[in-house]
C-alpha positions as CSV (number, residue, x, y, z in Angstrom):
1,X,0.0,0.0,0.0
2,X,1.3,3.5,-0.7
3,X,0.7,5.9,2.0
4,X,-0.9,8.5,-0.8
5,X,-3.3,6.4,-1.0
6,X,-4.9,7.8,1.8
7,X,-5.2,10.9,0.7
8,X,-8.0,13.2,-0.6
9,X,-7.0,13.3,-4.6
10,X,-5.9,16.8,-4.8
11,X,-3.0,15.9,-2.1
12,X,-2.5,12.8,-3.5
13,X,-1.3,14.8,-6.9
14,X,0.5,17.3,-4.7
15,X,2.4,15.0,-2.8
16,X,3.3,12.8,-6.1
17,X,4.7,15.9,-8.0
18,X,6.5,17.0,-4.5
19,X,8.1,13.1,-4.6
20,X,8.9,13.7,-8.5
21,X,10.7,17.1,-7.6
22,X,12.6,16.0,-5.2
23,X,14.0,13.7,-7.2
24,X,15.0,15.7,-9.9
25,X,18.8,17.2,-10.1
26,X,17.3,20.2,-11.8
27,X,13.8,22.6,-13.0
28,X,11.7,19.8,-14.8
29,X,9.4,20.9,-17.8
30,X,5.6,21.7,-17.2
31,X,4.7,19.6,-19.7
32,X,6.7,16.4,-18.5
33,X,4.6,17.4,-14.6
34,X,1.3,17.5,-16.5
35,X,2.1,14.0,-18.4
36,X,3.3,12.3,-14.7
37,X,0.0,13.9,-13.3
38,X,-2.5,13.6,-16.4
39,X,-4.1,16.7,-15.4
40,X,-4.9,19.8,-17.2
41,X,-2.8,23.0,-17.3
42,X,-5.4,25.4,-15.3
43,X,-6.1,22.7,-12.3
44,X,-2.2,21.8,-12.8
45,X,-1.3,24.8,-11.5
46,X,-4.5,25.6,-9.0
47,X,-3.1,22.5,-7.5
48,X,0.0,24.1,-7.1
49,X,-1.2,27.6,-6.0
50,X,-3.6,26.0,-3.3
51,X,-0.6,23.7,-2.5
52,X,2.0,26.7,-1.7
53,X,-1.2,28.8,0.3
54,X,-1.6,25.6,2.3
55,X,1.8,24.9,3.4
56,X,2.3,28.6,4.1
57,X,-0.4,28.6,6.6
58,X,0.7,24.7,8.0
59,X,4.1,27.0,8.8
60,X,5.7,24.1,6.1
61,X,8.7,25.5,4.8
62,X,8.3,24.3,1.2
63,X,7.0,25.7,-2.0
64,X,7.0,24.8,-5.6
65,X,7.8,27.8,-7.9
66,X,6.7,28.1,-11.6
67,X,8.6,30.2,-13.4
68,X,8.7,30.1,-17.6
69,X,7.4,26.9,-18.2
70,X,9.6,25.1,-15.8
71,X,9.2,24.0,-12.0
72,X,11.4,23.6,-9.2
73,X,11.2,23.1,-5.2
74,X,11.9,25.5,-2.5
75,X,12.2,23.9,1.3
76,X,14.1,23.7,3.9
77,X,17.2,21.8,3.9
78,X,16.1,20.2,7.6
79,X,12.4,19.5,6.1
80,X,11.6,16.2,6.9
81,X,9.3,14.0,5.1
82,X,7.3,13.0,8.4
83,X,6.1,16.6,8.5
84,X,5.3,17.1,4.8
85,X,2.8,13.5,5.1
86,X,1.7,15.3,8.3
87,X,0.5,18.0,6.5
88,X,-1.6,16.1,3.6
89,X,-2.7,13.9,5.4
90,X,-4.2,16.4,7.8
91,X,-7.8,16.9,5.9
92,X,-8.1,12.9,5.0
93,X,-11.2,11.4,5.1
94,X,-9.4,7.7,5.0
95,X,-7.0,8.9,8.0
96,X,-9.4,10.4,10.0
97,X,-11.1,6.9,10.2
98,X,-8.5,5.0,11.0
99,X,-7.6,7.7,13.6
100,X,-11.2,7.5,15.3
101,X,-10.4,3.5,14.8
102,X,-7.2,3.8,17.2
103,X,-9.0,5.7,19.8
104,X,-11.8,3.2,20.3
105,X,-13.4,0.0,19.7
106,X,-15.9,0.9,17.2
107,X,-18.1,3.9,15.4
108,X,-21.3,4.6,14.0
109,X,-21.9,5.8,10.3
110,X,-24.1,8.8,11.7
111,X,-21.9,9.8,14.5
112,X,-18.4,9.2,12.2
113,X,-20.3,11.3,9.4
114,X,-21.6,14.4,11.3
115,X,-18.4,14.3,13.3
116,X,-16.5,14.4,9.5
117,X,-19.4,16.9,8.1
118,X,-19.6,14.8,5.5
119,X,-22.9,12.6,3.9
120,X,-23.3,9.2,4.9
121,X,-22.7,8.1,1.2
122,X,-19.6,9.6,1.3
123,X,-18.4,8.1,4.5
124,X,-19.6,5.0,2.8
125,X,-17.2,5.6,-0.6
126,X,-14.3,6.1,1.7
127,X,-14.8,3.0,3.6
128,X,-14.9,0.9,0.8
129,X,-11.8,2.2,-1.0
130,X,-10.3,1.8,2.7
131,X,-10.9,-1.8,3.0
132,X,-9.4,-2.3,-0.4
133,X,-6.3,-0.8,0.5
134,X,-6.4,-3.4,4.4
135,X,-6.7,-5.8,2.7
136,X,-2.8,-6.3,1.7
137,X,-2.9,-6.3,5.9
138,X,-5.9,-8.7,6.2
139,X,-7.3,-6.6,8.2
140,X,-11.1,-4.8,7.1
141,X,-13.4,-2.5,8.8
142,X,-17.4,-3.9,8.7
143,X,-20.3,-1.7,10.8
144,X,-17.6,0.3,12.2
145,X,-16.1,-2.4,14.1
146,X,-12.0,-3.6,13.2
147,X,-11.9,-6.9,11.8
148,X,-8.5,-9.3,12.0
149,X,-6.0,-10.1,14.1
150,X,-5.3,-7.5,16.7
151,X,-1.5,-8.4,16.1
152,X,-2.2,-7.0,12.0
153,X,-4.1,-3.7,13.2
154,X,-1.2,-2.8,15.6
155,X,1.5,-3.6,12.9
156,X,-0.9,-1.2,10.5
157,X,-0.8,1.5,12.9
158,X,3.1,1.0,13.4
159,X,4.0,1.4,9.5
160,X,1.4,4.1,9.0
161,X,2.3,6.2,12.4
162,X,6.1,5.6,11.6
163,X,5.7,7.7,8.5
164,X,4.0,10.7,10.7
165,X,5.5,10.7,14.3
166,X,8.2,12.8,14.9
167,X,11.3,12.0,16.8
168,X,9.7,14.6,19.8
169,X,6.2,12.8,19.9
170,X,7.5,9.5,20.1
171,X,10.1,10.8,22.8
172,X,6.8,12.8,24.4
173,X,4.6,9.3,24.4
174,X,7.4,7.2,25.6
175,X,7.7,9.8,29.1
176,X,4.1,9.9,28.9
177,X,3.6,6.0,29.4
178,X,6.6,5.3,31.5
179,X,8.3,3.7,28.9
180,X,11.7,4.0,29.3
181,X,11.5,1.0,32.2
182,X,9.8,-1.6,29.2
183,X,12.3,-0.5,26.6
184,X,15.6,-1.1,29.9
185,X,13.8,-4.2,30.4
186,X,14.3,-5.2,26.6
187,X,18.0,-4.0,26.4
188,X,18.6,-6.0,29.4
189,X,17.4,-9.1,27.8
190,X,19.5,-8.5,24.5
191,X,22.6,-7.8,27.2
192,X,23.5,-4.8,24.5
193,X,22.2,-1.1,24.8
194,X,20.1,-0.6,21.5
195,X,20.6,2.5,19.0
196,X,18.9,5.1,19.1
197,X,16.5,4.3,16.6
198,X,16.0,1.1,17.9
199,X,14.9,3.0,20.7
200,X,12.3,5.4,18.7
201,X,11.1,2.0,17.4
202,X,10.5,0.0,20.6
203,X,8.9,3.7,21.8
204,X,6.7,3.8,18.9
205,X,5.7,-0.1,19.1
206,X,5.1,-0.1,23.2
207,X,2.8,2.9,22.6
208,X,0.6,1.5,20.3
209,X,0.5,-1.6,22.4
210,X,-0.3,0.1,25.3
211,X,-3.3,1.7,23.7
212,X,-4.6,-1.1,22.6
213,X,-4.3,-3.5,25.5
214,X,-6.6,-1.0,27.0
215,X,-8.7,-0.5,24.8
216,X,-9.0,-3.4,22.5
217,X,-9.2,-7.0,21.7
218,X,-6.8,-9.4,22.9
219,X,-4.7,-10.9,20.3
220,X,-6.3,-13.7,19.0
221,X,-5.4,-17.3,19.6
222,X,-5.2,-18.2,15.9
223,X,-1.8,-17.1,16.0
224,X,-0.4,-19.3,18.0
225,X,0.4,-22.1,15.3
226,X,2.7,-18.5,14.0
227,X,4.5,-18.9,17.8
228,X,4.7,-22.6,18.5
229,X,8.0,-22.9,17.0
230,X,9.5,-20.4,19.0
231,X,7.8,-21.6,22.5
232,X,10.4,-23.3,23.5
233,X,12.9,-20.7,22.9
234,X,15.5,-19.9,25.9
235,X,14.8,-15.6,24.6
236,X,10.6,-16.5,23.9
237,X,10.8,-17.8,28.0
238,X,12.7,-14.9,29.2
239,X,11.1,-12.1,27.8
240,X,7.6,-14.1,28.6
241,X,8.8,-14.2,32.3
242,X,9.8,-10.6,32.4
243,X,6.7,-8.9,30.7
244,X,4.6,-11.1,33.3
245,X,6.1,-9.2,36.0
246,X,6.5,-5.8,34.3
247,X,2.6,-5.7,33.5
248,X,2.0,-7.1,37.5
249,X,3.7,-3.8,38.5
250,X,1.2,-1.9,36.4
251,X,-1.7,-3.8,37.7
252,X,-2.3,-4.8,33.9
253,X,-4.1,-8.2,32.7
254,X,-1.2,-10.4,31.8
255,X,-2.0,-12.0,28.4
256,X,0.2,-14.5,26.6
257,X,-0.7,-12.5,22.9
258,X,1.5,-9.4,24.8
259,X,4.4,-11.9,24.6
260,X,4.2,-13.1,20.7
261,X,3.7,-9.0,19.4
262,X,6.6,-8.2,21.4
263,X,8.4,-11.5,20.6
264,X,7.3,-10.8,16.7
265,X,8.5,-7.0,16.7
266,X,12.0,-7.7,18.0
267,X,12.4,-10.6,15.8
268,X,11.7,-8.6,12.7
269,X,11.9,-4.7,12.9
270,X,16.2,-4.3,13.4
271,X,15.6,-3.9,17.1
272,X,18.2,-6.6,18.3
273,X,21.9,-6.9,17.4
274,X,23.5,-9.9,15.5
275,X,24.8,-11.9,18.7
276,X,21.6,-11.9,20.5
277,X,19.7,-13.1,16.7
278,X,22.2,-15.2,16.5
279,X,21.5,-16.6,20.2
280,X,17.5,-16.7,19.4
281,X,18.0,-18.5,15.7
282,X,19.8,-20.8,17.3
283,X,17.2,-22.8,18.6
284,X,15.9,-23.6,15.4
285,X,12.2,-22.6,13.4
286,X,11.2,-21.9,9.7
287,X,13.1,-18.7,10.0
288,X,16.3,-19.8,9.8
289,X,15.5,-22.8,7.4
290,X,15.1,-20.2,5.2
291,X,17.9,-18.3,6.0
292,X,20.3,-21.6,5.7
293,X,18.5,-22.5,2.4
294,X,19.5,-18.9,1.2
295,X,23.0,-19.0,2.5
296,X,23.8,-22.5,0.8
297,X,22.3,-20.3,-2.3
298,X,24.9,-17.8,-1.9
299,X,27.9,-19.3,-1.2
300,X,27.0,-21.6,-4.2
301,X,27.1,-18.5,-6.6
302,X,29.9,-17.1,-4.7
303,X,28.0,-14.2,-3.8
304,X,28.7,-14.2,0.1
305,X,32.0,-12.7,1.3
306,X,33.3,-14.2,4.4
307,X,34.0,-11.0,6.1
308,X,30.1,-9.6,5.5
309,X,27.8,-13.5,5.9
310,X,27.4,-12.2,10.0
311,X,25.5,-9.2,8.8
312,X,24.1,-11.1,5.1
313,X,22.9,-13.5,8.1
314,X,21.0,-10.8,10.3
315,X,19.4,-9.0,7.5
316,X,17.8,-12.1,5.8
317,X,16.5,-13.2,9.1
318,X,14.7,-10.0,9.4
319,X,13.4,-10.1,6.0
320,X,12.2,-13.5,6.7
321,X,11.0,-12.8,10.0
322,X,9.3,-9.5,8.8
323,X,6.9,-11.7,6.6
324,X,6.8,-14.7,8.9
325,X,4.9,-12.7,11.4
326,X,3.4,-9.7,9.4
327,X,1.9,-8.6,6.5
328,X,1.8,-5.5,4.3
329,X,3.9,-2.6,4.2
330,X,3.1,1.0,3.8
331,X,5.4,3.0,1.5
332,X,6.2,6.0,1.0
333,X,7.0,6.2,-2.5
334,X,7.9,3.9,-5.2
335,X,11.0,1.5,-4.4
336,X,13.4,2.8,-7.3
337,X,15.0,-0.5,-8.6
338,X,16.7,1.1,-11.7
339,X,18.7,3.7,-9.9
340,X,19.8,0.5,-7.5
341,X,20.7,-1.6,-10.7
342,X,22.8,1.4,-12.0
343,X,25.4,0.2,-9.0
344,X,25.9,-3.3,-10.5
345,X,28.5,-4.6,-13.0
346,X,26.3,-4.7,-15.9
347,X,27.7,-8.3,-16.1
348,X,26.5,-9.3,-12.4
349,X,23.1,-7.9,-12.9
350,X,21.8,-10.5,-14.5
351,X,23.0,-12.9,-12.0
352,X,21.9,-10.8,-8.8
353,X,18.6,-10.5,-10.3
354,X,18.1,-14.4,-10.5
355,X,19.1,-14.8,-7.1
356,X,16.0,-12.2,-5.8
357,X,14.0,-14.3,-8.1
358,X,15.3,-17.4,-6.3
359,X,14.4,-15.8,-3.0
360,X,11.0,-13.9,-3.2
361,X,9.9,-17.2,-4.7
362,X,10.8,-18.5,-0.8
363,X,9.0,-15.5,0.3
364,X,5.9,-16.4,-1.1
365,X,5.9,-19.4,0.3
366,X,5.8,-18.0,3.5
367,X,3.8,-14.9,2.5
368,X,2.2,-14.0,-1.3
369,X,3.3,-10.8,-1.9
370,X,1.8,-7.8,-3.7
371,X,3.4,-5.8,-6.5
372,X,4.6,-3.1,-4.3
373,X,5.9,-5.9,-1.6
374,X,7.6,-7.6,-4.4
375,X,9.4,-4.4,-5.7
376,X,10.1,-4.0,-1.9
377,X,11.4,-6.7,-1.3
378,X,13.5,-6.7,-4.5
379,X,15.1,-3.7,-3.7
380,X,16.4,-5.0,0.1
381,X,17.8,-8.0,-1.9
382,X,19.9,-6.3,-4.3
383,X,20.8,-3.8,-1.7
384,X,22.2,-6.8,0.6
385,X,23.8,-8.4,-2.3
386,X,25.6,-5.5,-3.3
387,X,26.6,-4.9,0.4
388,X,28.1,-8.4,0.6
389,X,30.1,-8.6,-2.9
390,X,31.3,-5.2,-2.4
391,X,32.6,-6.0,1.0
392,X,35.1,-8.0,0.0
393,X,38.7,-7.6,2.0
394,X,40.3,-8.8,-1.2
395,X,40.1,-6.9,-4.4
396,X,40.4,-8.7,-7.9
397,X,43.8,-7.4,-8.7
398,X,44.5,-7.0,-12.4
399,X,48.4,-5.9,-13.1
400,X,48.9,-4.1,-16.0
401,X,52.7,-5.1,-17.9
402,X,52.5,-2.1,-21.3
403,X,55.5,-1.8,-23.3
404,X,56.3,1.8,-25.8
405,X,57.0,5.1,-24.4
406,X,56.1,6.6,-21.7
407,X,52.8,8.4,-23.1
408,X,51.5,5.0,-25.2
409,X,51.6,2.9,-21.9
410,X,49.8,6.0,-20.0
411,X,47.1,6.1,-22.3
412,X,46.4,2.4,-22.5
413,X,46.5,2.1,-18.8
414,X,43.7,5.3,-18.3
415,X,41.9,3.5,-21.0
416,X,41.4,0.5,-19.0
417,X,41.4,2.2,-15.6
418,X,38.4,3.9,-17.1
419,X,36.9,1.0,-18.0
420,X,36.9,-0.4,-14.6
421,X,36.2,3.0,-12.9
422,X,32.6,2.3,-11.5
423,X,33.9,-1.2,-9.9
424,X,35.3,-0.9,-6.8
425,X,35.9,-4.7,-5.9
426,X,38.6,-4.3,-9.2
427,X,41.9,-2.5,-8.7
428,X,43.9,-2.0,-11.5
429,X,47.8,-1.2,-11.3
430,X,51.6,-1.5,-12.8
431,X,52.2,-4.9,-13.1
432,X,55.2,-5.8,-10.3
433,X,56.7,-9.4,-10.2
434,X,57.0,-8.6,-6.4
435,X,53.1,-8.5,-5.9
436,X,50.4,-10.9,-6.3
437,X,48.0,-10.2,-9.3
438,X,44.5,-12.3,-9.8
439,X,45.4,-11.1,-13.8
440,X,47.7,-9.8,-15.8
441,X,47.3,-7.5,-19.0
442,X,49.9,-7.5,-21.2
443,X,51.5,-6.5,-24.6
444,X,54.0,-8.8,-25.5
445,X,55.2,-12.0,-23.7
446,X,58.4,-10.8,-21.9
447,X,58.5,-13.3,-19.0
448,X,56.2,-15.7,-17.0
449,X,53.3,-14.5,-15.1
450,X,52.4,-16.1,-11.6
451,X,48.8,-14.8,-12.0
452,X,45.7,-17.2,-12.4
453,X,44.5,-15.1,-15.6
454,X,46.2,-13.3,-18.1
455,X,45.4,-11.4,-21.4
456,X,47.4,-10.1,-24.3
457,X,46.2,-6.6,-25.9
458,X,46.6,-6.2,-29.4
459,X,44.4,-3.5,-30.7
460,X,45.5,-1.2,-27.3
461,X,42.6,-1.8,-25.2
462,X,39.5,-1.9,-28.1
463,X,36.2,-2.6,-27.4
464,X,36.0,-6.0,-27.9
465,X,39.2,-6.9,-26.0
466,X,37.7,-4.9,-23.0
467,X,34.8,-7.0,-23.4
468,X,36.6,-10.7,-23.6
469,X,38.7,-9.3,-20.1
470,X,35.2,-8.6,-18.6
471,X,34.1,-12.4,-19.6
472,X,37.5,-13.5,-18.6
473,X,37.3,-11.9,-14.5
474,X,33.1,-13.3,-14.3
475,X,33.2,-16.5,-15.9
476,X,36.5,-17.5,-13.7
């Protein structure tokens, strides 16, 4: 689900050409806005006019300026996204409701609608589209009541509040609640002291729960065949035995569901560090059969680098996790897999991209996935692949042995440098019998190379001998 879908349409144009300035290096044309938008030229630009008046009075420090037939953005350098969705999202219909939702059980189509000042077929209109967009959450909202697991609706409300908390109101809630005890009590279980976003995160999480313990349902007992792997977990006993007596202190209702949302949240959401996954994974589950399977995967296609497969570990567990125990995601804007692919080798792309395959195949046997949640989870695959074959201690070493004067040998070594300048796991210097080389390029065969590869140039670096080195370094 993208988050603009809960807007009223006019923001929900606003806040697309706001996400298609920003990332633009420079003025884009009015007539390339008005093809990304499909709208007119006169309600093009009363969008924009109504969108500058509103930010103005919202004190949002942001404006989009029109200015001969181009466009460009004006904002703050310290403008964060959080307080731009803030501000669209302020006269939503959609959000209101789920609002309302959060702060009780249940609402009536009369009392939502006068309180809205909006008809009851209206209210009705908005429902409908809202229960289209739940749906990727299996969760729905029928007579005004919330139906699904209460575990989905507070992981809903965690994605969509994440995107519109600031750091100070999630700081504010956590003093407000008493927080800071629940989130020790956590840290003390990991035995590490978390990051600072971890601790927003936890903050954020705890709050929600807190509201809804109260408040709600209790989470429902058709997700304990999720849980019964994990049972029997040394971490899954420990933190069950110490939110029993945190919640005792509060004279709350102990209830076992409390345990699997925490259990879920810290398995999943970055929270913990690598030696306490490591500890929890340990005892076995689906999670980290799927995780092995992968890792096998990897190391087959020589993709994992020794020095990296602790943190390739931890991040497919939380992947993993994140769709073991949850579903949907709410984003922000479109994962952008082309400007992600522009970091590969051109001759690694195609391989990379068969090993996501490979993996959100496994994914979907866990979880289907959505379009969105497949682009998603695309883009965190080729990000951690990248991050592990880039991390390499060891650089391919290519020696470089020219012969002629002094300016022919520079030239055919910036040639070749330049051909490898976007590969950083390549390093390319003078050839020295001293030094160990993975390859060697040469001219002419003046004495015996130790190196594994080696290549003779005789058209000084053309395309096509560029090309053959290339298949020469992937194939080997």
């Amino acid at each position: 689900m993208r988050i603009e879908a809960l807007m009223e349409k006019e923001r929900r144009v606003q806040y697309r050409l706001l996400s298609f300035l920003r990332g633009s290096p420079q003025a884009i044309a009015l007539k390339l806005a008005l093809l990304e938008t499909g709208l007119s030229r006169a309600t093009f630009l009363k969008y924009i006019n109504n969108l500058n008046s509103y930010f103005e009075q919202e004190k949002v420090n942001c404006r989009i300026v029109y200015y001969k037939d181009k466009l460009f953005l004006e904002e703050d350098y310290n403008l964060s996204n959080q307080e731009v969705l803030k501000a669209l999202m302020k006269d939503s219909i959609k959000y209101t409701i789920l609002i309302s939702l959060f702060n009780q059980r249940q609402f009536t189509i009369v009392g939502l609608s006068q309180e809205l000042m909006v008809s009851e077929a209206t209210l009705n209109r908005h429902l409908a589209h809202l229960n289209e967009l739940l749906a990727e959450f299996d969760i729905a909202i029928s007579q005004g009541k919330q139906i699904g697991d209460e575990l989905q609706w507070r992981y809903f409300y965690y994605e969509l509040f994440k995107q519109l908390w600031s750091y100070d109101k999630c700081q504010n809630m956590i003093k407000k609640l008493d927080l800071d005890s629940l989130i020790l009590l956590i840290e003390r279980l990991a035995q590490h002291t978390l990051t600072r976003e971890a601790h927003q995160n936890l903050g954020l999480w705890f709050s929600i729960c807190h509201h809804r313990l109260l408040a709600m349902e209790k989470i429902s007992d058709n997700l304990k065949p999720i849980v019964k792997h994990y049972q029997c977990n040394a971490f899954y006993k420990r933190l069950d035995a110490a939110l029993v007596l945190y919640m005792s202190r509060f004279a709350l209702e102990y209830r076992e569901g409390e345990v699997l949302a925490t259990f879920a949240f810290l398995h999943s959401q970055n929270i913990l560090p690598i030696n306490t996954m490591e500890y929890i994974m340990g005892f076995g589950g689906p999670i980290i059969d799927c995780v092995t399977e992968t890792i096998i995967y990897f190391k087959k296609e020589s993709i994992l680098a020794d020095e990296t497969s602790d943190q390739v570990i931890y991040q497919l567990g939380q992947l993993y996790s994140h769709y073991y125990f949850f579903k949907g995601h709410i984003l922000v804007e479109q994962p952008d897999l082309e400007q992600t692919y522009r970091l590969i080798d051109h001759n690694m792309r195609d391989k990379l991209h068969h090993i996501s395959k490979k993996i959100i195949a496994n994914v979907n046997r866990i979880r289907p996935l959505t379009e969105d949640g497949c682009s998603l989870l695309t883009l965190h695959l080729l990000e951690l692949l990248i991050f592990s074959k880039n991390s390499q201690k060891m650089p391919f070493r290519i020696g470089l042995d020219m012969t002629g004067n002094a300016v022919e040998q520079s030239l055919l070594e910036y040639r070749i440098r330049q051909h490898f300048s976007g590969n950083n796991s390549i390093q390319v210097e003078p050839y020295d019998e001293g030094k160990g080389f993975d390859m060697v390029i040469y001219q002419s065969h003046s004495r015996p190379y130790k190196a594994k590869l080696t290549y003779c140039l005789n058209k000084g670096a053309s395309e096509r001998e560029l090309q053959e080195i290339d298949s020469l370094i992937y194939d080997n």
